[in-house]
Biotite code that builds the C-alpha atoms (Angstrom):
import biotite.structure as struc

atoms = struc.array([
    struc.Atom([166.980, 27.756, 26.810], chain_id="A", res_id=1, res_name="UNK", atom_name="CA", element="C"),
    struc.Atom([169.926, 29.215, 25.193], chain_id="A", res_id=2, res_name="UNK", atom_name="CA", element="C"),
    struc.Atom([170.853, 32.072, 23.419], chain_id="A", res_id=3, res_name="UNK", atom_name="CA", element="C"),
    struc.Atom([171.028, 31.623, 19.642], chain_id="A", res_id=4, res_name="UNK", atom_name="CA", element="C"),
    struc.Atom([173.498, 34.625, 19.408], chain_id="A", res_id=5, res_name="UNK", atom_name="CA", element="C"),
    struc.Atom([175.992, 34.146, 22.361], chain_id="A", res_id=6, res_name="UNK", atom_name="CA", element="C"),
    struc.Atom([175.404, 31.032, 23.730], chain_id="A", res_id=7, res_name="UNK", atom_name="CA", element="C"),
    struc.Atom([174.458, 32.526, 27.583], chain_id="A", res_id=8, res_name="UNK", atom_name="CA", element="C"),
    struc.Atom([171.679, 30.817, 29.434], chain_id="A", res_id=9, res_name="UNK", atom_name="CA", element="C"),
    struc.Atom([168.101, 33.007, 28.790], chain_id="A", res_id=10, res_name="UNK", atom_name="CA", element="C"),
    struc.Atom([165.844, 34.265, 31.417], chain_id="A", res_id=11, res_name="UNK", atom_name="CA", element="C"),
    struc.Atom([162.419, 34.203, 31.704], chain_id="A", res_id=12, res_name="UNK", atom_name="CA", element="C"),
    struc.Atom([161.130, 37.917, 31.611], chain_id="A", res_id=13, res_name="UNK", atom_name="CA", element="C"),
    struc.Atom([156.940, 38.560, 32.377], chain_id="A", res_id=14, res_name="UNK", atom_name="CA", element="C"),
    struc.Atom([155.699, 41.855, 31.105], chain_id="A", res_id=15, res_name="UNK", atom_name="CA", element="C"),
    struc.Atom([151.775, 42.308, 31.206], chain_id="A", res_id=16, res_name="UNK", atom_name="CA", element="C"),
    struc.Atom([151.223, 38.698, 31.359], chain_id="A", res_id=17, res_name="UNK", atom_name="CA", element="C"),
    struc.Atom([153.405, 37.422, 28.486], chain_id="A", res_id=18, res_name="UNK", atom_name="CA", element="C"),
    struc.Atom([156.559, 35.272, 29.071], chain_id="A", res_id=19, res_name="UNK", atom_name="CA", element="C"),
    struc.Atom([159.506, 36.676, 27.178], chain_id="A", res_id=20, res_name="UNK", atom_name="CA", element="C"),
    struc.Atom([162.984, 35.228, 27.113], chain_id="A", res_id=21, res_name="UNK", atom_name="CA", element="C"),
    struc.Atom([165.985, 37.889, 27.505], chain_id="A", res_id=22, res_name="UNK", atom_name="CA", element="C"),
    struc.Atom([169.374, 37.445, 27.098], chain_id="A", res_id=23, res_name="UNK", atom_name="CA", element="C"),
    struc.Atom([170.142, 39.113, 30.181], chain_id="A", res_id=24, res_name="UNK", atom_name="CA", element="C"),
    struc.Atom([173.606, 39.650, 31.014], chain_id="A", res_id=25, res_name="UNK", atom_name="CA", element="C"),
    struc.Atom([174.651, 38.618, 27.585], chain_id="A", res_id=26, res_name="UNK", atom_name="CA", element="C"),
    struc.Atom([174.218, 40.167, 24.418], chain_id="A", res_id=27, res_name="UNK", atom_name="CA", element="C"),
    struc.Atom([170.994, 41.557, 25.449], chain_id="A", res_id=28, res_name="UNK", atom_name="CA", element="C"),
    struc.Atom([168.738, 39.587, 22.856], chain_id="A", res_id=29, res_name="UNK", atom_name="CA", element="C"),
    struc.Atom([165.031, 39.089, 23.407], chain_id="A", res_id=30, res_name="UNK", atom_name="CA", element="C"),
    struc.Atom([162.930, 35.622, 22.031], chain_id="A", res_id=31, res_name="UNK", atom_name="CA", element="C"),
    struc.Atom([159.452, 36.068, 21.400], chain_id="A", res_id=32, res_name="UNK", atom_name="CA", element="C"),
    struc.Atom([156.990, 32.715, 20.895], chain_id="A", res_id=33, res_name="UNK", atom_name="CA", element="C"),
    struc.Atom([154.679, 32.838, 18.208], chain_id="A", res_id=34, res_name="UNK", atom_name="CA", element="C"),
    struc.Atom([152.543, 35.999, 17.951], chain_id="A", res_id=35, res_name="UNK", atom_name="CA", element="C"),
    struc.Atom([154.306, 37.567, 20.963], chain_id="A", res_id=36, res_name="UNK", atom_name="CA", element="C"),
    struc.Atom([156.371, 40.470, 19.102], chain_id="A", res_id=37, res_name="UNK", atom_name="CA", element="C"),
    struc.Atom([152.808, 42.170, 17.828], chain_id="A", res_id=38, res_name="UNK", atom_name="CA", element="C"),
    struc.Atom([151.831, 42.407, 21.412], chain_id="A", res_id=39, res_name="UNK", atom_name="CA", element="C"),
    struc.Atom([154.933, 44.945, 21.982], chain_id="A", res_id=40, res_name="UNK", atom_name="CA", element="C"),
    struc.Atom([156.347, 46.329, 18.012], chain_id="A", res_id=41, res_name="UNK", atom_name="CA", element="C"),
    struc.Atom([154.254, 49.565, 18.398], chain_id="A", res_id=42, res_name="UNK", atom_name="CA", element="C"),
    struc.Atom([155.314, 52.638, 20.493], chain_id="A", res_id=43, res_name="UNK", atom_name="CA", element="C"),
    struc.Atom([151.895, 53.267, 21.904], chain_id="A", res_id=44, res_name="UNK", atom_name="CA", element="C"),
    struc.Atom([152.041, 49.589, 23.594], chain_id="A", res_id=45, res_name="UNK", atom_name="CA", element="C"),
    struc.Atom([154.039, 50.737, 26.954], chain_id="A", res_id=46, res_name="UNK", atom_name="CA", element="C"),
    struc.Atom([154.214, 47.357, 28.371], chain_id="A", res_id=47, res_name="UNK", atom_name="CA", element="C"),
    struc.Atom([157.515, 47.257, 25.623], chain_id="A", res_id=48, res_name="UNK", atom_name="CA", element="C"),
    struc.Atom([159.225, 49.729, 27.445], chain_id="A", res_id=49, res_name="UNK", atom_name="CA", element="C"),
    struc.Atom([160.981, 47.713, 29.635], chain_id="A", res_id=50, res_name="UNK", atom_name="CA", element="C"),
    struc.Atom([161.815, 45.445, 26.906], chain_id="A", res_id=51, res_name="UNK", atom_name="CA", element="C"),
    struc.Atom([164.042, 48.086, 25.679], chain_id="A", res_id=52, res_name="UNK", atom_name="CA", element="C"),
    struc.Atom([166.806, 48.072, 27.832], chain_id="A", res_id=53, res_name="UNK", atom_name="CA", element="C"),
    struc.Atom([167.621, 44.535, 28.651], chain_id="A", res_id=54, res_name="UNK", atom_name="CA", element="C"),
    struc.Atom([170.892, 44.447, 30.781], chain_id="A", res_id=55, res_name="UNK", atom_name="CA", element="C"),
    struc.Atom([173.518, 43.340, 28.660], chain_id="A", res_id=56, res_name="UNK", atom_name="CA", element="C"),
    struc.Atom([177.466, 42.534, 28.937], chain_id="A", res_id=57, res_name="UNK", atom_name="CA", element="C"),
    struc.Atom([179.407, 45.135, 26.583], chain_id="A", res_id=58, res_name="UNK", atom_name="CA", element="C"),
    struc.Atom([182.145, 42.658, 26.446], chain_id="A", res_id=59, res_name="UNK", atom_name="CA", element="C"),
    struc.Atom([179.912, 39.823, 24.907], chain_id="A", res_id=60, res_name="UNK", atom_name="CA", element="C"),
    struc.Atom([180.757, 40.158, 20.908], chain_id="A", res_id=61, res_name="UNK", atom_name="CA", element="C"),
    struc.Atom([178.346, 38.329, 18.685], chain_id="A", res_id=62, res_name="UNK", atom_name="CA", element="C"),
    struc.Atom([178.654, 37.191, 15.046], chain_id="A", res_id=63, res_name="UNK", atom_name="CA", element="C"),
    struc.Atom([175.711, 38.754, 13.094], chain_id="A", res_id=64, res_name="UNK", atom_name="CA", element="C"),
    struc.Atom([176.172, 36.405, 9.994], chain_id="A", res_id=65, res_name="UNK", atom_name="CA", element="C"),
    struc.Atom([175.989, 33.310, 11.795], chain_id="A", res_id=66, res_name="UNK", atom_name="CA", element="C"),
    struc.Atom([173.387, 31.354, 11.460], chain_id="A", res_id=67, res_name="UNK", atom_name="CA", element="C"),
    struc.Atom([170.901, 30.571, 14.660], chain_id="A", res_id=68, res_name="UNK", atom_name="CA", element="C"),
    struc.Atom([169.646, 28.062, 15.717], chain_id="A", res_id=69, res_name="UNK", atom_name="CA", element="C"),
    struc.Atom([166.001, 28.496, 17.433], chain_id="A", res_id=70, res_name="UNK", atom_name="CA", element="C"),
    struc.Atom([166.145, 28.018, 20.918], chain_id="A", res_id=71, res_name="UNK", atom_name="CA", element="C"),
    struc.Atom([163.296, 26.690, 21.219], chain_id="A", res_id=72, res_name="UNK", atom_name="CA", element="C"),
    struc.Atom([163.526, 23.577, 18.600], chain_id="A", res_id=73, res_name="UNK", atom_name="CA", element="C"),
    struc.Atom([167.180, 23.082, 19.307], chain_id="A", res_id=74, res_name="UNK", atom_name="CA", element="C"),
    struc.Atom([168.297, 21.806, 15.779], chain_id="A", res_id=75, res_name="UNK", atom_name="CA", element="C"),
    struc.Atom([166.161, 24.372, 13.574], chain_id="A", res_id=76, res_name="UNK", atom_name="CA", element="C"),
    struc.Atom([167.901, 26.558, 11.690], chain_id="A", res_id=77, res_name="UNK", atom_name="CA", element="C"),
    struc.Atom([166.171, 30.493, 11.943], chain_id="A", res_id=78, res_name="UNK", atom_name="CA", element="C"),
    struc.Atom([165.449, 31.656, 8.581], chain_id="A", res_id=79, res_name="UNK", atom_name="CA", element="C"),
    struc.Atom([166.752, 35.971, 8.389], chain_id="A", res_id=80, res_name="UNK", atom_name="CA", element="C"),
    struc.Atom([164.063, 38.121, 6.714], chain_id="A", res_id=81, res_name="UNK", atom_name="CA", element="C"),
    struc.Atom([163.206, 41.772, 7.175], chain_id="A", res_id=82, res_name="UNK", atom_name="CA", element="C"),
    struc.Atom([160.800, 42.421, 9.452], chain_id="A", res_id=83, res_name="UNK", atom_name="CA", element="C"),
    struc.Atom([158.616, 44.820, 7.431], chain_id="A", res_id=84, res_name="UNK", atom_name="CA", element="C"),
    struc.Atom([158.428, 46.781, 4.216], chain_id="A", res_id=85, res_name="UNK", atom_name="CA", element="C"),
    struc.Atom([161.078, 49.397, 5.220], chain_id="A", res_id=86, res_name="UNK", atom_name="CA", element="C"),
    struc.Atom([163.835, 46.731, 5.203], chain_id="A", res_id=87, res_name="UNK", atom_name="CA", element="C"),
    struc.Atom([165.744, 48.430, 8.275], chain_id="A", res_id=88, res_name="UNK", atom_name="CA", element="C"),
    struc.Atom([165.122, 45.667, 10.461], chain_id="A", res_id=89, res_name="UNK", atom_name="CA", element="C"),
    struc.Atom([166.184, 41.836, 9.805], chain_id="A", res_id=90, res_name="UNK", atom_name="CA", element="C"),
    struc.Atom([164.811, 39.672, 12.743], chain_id="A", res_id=91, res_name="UNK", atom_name="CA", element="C"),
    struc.Atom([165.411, 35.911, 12.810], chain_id="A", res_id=92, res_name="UNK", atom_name="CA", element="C"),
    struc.Atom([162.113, 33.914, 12.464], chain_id="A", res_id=93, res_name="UNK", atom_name="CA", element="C"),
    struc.Atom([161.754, 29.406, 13.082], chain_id="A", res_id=94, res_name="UNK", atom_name="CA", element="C"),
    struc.Atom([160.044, 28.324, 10.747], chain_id="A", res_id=95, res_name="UNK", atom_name="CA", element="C"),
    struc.Atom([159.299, 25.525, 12.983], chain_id="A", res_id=96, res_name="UNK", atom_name="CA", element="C"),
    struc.Atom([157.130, 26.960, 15.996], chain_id="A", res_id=97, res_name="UNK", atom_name="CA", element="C"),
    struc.Atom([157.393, 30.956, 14.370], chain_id="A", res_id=98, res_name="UNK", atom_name="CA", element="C"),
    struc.Atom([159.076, 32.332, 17.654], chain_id="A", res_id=99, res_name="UNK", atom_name="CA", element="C"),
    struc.Atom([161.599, 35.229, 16.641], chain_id="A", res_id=100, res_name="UNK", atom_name="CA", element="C"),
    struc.Atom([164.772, 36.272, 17.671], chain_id="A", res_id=101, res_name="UNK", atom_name="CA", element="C"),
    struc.Atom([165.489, 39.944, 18.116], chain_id="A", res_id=102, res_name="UNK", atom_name="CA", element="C"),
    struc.Atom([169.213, 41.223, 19.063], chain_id="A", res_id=103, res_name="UNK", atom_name="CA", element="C"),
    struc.Atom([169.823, 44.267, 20.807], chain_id="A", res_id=104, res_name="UNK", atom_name="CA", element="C"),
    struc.Atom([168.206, 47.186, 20.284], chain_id="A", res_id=105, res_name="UNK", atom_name="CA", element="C"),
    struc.Atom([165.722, 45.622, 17.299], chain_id="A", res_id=106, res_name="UNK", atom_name="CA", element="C"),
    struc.Atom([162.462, 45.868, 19.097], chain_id="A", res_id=107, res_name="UNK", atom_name="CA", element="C"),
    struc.Atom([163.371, 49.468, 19.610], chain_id="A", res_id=108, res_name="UNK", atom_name="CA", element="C"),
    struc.Atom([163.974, 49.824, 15.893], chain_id="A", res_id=109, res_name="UNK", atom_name="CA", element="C"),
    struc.Atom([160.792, 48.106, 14.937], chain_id="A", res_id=110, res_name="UNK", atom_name="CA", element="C"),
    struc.Atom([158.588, 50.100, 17.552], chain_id="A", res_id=111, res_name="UNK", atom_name="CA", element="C"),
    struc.Atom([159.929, 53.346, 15.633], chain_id="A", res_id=112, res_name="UNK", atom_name="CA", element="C"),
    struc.Atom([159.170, 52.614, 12.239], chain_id="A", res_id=113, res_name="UNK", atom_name="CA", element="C"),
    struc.Atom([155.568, 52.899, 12.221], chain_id="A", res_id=114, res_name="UNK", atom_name="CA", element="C"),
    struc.Atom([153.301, 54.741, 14.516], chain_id="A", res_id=115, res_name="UNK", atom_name="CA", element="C"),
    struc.Atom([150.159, 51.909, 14.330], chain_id="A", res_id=116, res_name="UNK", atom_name="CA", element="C"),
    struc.Atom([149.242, 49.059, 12.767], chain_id="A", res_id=117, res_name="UNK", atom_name="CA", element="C"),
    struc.Atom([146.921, 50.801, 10.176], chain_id="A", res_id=118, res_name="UNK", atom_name="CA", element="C"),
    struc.Atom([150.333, 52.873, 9.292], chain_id="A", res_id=119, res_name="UNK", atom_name="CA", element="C"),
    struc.Atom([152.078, 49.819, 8.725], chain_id="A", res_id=120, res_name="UNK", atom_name="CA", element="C"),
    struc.Atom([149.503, 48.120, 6.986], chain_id="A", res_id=121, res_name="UNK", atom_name="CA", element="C"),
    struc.Atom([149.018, 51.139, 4.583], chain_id="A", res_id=122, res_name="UNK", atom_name="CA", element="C"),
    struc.Atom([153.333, 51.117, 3.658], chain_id="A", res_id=123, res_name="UNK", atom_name="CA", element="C"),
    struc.Atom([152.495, 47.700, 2.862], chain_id="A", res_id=124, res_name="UNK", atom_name="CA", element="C"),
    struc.Atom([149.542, 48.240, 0.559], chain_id="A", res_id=125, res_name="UNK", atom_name="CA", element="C"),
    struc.Atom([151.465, 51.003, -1.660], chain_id="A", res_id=126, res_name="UNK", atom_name="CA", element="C"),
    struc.Atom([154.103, 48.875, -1.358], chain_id="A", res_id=127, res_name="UNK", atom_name="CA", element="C"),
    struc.Atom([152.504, 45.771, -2.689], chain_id="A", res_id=128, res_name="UNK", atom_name="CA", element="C"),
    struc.Atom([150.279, 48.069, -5.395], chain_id="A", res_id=129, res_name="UNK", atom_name="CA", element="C"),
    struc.Atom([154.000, 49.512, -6.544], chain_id="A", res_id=130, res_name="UNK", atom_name="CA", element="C"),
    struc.Atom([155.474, 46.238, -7.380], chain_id="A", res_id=131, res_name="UNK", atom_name="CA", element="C"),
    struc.Atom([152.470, 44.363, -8.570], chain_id="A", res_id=132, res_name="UNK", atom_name="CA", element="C"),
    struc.Atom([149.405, 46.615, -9.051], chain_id="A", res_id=133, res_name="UNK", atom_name="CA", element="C"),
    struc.Atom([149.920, 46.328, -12.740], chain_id="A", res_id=134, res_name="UNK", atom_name="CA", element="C"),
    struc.Atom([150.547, 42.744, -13.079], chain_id="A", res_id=135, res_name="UNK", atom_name="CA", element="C"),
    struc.Atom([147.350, 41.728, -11.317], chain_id="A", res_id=136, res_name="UNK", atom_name="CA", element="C"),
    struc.Atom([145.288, 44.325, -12.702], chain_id="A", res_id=137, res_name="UNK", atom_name="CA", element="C"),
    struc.Atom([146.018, 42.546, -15.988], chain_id="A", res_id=138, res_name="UNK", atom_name="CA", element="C"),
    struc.Atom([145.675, 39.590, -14.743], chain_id="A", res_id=139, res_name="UNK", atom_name="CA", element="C"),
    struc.Atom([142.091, 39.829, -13.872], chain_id="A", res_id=140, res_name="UNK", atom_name="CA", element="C"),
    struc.Atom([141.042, 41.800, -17.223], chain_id="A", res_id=141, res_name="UNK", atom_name="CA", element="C"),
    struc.Atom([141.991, 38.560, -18.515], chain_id="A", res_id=142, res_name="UNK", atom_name="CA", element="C"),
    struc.Atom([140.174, 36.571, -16.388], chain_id="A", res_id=143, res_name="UNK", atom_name="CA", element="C"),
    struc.Atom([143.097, 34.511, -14.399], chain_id="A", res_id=144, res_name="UNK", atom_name="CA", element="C"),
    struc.Atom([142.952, 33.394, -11.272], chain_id="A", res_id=145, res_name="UNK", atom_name="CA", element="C"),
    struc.Atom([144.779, 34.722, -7.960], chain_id="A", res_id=146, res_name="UNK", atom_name="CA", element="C"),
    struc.Atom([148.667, 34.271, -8.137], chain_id="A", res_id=147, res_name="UNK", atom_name="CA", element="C"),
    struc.Atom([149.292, 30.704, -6.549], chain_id="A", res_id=148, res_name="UNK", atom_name="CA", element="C"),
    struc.Atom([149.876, 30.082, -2.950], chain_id="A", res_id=149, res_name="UNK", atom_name="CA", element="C"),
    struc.Atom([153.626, 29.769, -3.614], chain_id="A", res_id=150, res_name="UNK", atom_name="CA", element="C"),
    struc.Atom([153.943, 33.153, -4.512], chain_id="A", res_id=151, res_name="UNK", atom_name="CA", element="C"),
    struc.Atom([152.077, 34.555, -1.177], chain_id="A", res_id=152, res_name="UNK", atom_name="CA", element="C"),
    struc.Atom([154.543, 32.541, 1.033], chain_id="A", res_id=153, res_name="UNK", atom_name="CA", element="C"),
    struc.Atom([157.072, 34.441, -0.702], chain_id="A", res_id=154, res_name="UNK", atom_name="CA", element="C"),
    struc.Atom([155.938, 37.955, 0.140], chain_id="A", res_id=155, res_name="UNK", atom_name="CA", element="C"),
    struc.Atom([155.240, 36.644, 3.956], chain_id="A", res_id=156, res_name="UNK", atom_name="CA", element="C"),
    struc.Atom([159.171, 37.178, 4.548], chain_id="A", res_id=157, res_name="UNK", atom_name="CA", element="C"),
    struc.Atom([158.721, 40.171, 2.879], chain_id="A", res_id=158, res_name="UNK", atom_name="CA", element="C"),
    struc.Atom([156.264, 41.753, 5.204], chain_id="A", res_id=159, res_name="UNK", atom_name="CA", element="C"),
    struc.Atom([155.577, 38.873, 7.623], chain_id="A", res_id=160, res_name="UNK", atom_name="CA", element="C"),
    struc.Atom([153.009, 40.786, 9.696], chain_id="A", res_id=161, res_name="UNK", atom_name="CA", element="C"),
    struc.Atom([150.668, 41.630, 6.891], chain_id="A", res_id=162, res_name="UNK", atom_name="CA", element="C"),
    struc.Atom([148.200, 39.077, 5.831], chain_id="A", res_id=163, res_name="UNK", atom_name="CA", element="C"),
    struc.Atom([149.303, 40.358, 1.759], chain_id="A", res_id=164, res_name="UNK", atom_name="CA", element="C"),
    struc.Atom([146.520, 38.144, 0.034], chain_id="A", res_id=165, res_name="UNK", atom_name="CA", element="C"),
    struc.Atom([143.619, 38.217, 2.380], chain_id="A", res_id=166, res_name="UNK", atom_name="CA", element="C"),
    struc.Atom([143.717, 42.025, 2.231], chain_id="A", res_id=167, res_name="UNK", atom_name="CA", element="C"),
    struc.Atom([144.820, 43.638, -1.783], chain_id="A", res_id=168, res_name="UNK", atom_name="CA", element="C"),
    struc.Atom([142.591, 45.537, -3.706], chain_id="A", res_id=169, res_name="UNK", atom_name="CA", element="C"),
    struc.Atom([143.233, 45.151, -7.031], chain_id="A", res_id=170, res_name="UNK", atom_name="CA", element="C"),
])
């Protein structure tokens, strides 16, 4: 495969039994198949650790507005969304097989912005409650039904981690 940021060949990298691709010797970029980022976004999951220093090549320069192409469909073109409720973090998601693409020194950005996964899920509750608590609170006094489906594909680039309407309260 080949690196959507800088074009170098990627390497196949195994940490605690799951294949990771590094751009190793390049920019230093990691790809992550579907589901394979939650195994290793949280500090207290060590097998990341070594996932945080991927040699790179200082001299490789990459274009962060480009658009990628996922290198695992070839002619898919990643969709950019951040990567949790904080909005320090934009990661670049297929939208084809759901693999994402983190440059250098992301994961280590998203393993420091929340301590667990109830910590995360909590940001994203008040979050949620914040911007829409009202509006659905209302909206079941009057009896409607739950915001279409639309709406909750929406909010998964938003918070992509956080299953938003299997889980509110209101």
């Amino acid at each position: 495969m080949e690196c959507p940021a800088c074009g170098n060949a990627l390497h196949t990298m195994t940490v605690k039994g799951v294949s990771v691709d590094v751009c190793k010797g390049g920019c230093g970029g990691i790809w992550f198949d579907n589901f394979e980022l939650k195994k290793f976004d949280e500090p207290h999951e060590s097998a990341g650790q070594v996932l945080l220093d991927i040699e790179r090549d200082e001299n490789v320069t990459v274009d962060y507005g480009k658009r990628r192409t996922c290198p695992r469909c070839g002619d898919v073109v990643m969709m950019r969304h951040f990567f949790s409720i904080k909005r320090q973090v934009e990661v670049d998601e297929c939208p084809g097989c759901g693999g994402v693409w983190l440059d250098s020194g992301e994961l280590g950005q998203i393993r420091s912005m929340y301590a667990t996964e109830q910590e995360r899920e909590q940001a994203a509750e008040e979050y949620f409650a914040e911007v829409l608590g009202s509006e659905f609170a209302e909206m079941k006094v009057r009896g409607e039904p739950e915001p279409p489906s639309q709406m909750a594909e929406i909010f998964r680039f938003l918070s992509p981690r956080y299953a938003f309407w299997s889980r509110h309260r209101w």
